[in-house]
N, C-alpha and C positions, 0 to 999 in steps of 0.2 A: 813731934818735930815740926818746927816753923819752916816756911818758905818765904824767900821773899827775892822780888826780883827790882832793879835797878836799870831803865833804860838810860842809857848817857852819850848826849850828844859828845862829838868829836873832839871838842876846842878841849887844850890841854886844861884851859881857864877852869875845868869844871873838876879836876881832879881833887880838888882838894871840899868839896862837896865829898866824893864818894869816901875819901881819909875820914871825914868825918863822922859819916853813916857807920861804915865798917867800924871802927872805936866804938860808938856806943853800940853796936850790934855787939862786939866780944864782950864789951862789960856788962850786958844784958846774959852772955851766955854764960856767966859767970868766969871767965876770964880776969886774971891780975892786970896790971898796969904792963909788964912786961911782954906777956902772951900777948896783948890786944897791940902793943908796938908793935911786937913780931907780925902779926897779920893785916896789921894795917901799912907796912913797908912792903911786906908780899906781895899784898893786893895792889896799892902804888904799881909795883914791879911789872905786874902783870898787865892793867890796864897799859901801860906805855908799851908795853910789849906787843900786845894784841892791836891798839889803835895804830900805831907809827909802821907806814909804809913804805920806808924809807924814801927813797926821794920823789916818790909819787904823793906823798902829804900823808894828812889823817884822813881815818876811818869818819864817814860824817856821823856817825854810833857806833854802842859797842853796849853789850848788858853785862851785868853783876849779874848772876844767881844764887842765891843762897840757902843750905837749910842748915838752920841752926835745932840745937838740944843742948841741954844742961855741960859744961864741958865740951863740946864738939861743934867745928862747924868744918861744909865744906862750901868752899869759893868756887866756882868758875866764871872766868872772865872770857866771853866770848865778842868775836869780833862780828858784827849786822852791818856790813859794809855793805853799801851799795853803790859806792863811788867815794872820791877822796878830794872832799869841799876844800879841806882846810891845808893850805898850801904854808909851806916850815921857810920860815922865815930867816932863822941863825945858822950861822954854818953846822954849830954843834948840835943843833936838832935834824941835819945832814947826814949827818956820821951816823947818827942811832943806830942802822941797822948792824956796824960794827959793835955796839955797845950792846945790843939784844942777849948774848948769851954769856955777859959780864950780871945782866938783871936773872937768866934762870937761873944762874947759879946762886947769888943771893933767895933767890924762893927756895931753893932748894935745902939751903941751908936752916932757914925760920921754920919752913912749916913740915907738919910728919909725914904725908903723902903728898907729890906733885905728879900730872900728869899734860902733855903736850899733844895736841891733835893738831894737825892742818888737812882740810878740806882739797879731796885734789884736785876736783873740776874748779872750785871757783878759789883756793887758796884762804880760804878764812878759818884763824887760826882764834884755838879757844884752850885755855890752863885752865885745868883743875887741881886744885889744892884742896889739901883737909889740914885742921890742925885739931892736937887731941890733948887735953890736959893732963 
């Protein structure tokens, strides 16, 4: 089994960095075109989930971990918050915290195993997901 970990700053701007990592990670894991969609929208899902604080901004990070094997990976997207640099600019990035569990439920639905933790002293929140071919 490979590991591999992903530190990512806060700025939504970088999302599409990790969309990209995670694609070639599934097609690496021997994933179709369809499975690495599905996990690469999960992961999406979950980054915005974990980073967006609602109207206190973003997370100024947040890490990917991964272990990948032949057909299998599992994701967790945890939150390394230590304050919220990145102040939301649009109303609809405002609302988010309403749209948060409109996204678990899309993860819920793509990948095999989802699981939610929130930290209680300091509130940081981390999804793990598995998906299984």
């Amino acid at each position: 089994m490979d590991n591999l970990k992903i530190e990512v700053p806060g700025k939504p701007a970088y999302l599409s960095a990790v969309r990209l990592a995670i694609s070639s990670i599934a097609a690496t894991a021997g994933f179709d075109l369809d499975a690495a969609e599905d996990i690469k929208t999960a992961v999406t899902e979950a980054c915005k989930n974990v980073s967006c604080h609602g109207t206190e901004g973003f997370s100024d990070k947040y890490e990917v971990d991964l272990s990948v094997d032949e057909g299998h990976m599992e994701i967790t997207v945890k939150d390394d918050c230590e304050r919220h640099l990145y102040e939301k600019m649009s109303e609809h990035c405002q609302r988010c915290p309403e749209d948060c569990d409109l996204g678990l439920m899309v993860i819920r639905s793509l990948m095999s195993d989802v699981s939610v933790m929130r930290a209680e002293q300091t509130g940081q929140k981390s999804i793990t997901m598995v998906k299984e071919l």
